[in-house]
C-alpha positions in Angstrom: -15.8 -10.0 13.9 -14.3 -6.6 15.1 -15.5 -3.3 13.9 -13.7 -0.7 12.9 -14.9 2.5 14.5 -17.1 5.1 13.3 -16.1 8.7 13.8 -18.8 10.9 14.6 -16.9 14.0 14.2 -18.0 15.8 11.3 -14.3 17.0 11.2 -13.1 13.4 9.4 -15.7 12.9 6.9 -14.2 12.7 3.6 -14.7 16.0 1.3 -13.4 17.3 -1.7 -10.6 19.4 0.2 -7.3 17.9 0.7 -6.4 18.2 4.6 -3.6 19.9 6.0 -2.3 18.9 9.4 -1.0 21.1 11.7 0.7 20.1 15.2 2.5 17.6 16.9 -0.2 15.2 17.4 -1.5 14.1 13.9 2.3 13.9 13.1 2.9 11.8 16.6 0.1 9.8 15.6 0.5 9.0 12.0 4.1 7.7 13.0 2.9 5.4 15.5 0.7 3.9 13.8 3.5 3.6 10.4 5.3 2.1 12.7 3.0 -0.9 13.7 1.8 -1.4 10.2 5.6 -1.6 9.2 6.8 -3.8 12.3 3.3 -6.3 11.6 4.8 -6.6 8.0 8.5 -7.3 9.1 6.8 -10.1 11.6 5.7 -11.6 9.0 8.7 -12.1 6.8 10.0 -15.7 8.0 6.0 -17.2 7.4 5.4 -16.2 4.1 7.1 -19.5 2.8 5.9 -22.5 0.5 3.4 -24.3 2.5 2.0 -21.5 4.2 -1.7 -21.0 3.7 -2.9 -16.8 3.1 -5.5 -17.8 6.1 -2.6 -18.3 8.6 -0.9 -15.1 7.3 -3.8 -13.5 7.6 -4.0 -14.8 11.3 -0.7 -14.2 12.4 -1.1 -10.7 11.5 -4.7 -10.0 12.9 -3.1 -10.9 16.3 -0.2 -9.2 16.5 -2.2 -6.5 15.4 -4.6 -6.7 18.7 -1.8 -7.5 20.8 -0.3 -4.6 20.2 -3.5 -2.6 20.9 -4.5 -1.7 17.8 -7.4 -2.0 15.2 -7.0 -4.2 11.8 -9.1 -1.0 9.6 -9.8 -3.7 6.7 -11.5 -6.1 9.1 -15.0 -4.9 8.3 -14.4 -2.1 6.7 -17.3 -2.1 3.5 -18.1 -5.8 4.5 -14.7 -7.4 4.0 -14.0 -9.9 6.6 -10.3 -10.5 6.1 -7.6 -8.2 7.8 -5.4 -8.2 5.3 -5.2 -8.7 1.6 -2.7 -10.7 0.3 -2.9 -10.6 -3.5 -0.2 -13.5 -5.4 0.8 -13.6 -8.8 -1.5 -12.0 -11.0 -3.4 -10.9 -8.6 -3.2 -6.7 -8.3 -4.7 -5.8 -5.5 -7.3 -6.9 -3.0 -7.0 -11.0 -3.0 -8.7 -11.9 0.1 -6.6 -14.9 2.5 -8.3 -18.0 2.2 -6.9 -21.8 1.7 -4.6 -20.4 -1.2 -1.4 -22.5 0.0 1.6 -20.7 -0.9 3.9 -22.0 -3.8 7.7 -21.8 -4.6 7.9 -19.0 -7.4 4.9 -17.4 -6.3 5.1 -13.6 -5.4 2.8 -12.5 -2.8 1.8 -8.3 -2.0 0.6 -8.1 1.5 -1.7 -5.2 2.0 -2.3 -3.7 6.1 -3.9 -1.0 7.6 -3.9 -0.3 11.5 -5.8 2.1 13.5 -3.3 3.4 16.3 -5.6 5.7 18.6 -7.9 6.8 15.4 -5.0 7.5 13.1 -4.4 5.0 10.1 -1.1 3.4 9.3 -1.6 2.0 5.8 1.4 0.0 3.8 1.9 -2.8 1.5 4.9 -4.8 0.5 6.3 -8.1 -2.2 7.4 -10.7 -0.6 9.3 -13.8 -2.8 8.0 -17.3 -2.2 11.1 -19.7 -2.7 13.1 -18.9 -5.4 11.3 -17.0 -8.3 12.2 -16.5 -11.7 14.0 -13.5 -13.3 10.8 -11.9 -14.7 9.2 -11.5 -11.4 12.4 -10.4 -10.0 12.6 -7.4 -12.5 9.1 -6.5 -12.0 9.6 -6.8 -8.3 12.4 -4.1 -8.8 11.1 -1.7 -10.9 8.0 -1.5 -9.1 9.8 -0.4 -6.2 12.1 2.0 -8.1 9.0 3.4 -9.7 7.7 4.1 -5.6 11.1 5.5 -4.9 10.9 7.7 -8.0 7.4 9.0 -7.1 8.6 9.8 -3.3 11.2 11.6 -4.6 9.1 14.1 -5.7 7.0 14.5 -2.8 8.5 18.3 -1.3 6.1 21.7 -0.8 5.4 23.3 -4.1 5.6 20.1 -6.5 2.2 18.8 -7.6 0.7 15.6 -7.5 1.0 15.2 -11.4 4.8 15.3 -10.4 4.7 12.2 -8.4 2.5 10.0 -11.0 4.9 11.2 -13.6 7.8 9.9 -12.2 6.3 6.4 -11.6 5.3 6.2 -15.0 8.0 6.8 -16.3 10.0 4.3 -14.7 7.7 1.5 -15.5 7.6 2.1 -18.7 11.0 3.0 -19.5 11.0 -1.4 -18.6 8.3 -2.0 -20.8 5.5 -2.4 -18.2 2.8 -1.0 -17.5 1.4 1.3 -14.8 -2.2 0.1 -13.2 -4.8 3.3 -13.6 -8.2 1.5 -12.0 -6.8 2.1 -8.5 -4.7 4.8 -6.7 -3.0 6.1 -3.5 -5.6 8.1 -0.9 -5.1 10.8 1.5 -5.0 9.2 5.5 -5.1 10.0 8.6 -8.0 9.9 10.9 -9.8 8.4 7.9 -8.7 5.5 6.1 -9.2 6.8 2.8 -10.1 10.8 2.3 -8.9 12.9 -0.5 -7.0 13.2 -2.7 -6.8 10.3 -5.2 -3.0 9.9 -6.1 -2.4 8.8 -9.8 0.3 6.6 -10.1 0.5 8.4 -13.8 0.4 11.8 -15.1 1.8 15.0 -16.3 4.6 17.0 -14.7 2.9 20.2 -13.1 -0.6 19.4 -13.1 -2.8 18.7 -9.9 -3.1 19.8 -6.6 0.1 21.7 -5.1 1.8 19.5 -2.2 1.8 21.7 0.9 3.5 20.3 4.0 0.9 18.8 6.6 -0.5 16.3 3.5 -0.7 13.2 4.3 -1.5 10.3 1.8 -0.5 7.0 0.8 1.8 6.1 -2.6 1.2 2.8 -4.1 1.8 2.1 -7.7 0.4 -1.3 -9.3 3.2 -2.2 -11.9 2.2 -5.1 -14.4 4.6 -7.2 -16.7 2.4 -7.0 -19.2 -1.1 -4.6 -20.5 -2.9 -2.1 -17.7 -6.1 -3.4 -17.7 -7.9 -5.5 -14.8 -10.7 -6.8 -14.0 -12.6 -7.2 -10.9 -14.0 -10.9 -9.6 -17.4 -12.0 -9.2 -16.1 -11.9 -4.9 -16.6 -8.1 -5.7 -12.9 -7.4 -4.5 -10.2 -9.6 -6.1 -8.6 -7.7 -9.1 -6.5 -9.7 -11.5 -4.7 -8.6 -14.8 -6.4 -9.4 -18.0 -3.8 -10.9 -19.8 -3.0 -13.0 -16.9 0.2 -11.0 -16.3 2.2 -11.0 -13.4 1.5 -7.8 -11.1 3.2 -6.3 -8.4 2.6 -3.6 -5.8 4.5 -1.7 -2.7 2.8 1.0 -0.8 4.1 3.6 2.0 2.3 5.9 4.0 3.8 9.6 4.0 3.3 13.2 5.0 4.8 16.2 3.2 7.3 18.3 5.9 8.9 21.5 5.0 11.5 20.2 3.0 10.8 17.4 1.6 9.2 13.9 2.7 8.9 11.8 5.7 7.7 7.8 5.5 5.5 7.0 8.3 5.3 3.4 7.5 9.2 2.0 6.7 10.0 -1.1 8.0 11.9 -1.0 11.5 14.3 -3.8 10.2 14.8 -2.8 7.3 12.8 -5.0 5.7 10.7 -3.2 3.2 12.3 -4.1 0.0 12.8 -7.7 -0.6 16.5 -8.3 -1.4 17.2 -11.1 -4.1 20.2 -13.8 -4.3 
């Protein structure tokens, strides 16, 4: 099994202060590394198809991972032993690739991090299996609108409350609901530091954005109540109510103006397109 490396450096152990990054190289380096994560998860496209097992997803993307020179972060990281997470159906977050062969109508999130010369490149996408049905396209949809709502408010002087309000009220403006067990992370040099970013919220409250933050966006959207539960695997998280669940995730940092993705797709590829 590969490791992923420990830093030494007391300089990235996680506190309660949210980083600020200054210069050309944490910038240089978060957008190499948001560019493998995003090019690994356009690879991947043309195998996530009925038949497929998660194991040989998981595979494909390990080594393309390494052949490109970088690290998978998840492989190891807190005793997982997968490199990605590939959660389907009502799975939220953190399904771990196994013999789960993939089904028409199923909807899949695939979930990668890379390490690109210590800096993180973390992203998540939905991917269709087949044809699905008109309910998972819808949730599919407003999921990603709900991301696109929360990076739009992602500029110098807005606050993090700003960002999980606009998700919110997106998803439930459909009559969904907005998962609040998990959230986004600050990244960088560390795979997860602070600050937790709520996928909900209250316009004006929390931290101020300042440009130089870096940190990850990645709401949970389910068709039907909030609440999850965790399996007895100690990672899988599934709905309740059995409800379909989606999820899309981009790695970003706050410029002077406004936002910059680190991790969009290099084809284009990002949001699945429907019929």
């Amino acid at each position: 099994m590969y490791e992923t490396p420990e830093l030494d450096d007391d300089a990235f152990v996680r506190t309660h202060e949210i980083r600020v990054h200054e210069g050309d190289e944490a910038w240089e380096g978060m957008r190499a590394a948001g560019r493998l994560v995003g090019a690994a998860l356009d690879m991947i496209t043309p195998f996530v198809v009925p038949g497929v097992t998660t194991g040989e997803i998981d595979d494909r993307i390990r080594e393309f991972t390494l052949d490109h020179g970088a690290l998978p972060a998840c492989l190891g990281y807190k005793g997982y032993e997968k490199t990605v997470c590939t959660s389907i159906n009502h799975v939220v977050c953190h399904g771990i690739p196994g013999d789960r062969v993939l089904k028409d109508g199923d909807i899949v999130n695939i979930d990668h991090t890379v390490i690109v010369d210590g800096w993180h490149g973390d992203s998540s996408r939905m991917y269709a299996v087949g044809e699905i049905n008109a309910r998972a396209r819808k949730l599919i949809d407003v999921t990603y609108d709900s991301l696109e709502a929360g990076l739009a408010m992602i500029k110098p002087g807005n606050t993090f409350g700003d960002i999980g309000y606009a998700i919110q009220q997106v998803v439930e403006a459909n009559r969904m609901s907005v998962v609040r067990d998990f959230c986004g992370h600050g990244i960088g040099r560390l795979f997860h530091d602070s600050p937790n970013v709520l996928h909900y919220g209250r316009r004006g409250e929390g931290a101020t954005l300042k440009a130089g933050m870096f940190f990850t966006v990645e709401p949970m959207v389910n068709l039907g109540k909030p609440h999850v539960k965790v399996l007895s695997d100690g990672w899988t998280a599934v709905t309740r109510d059995k409800s379909l669940s989606a999820q899309c995730e981009h790695s970003c940092g706050v410029t002077e103006t406004g936002v910059e993705l680190f991790s969009a797709s290099p084809a284009g590829l990002f949001r699945p397109k429907f019929g």
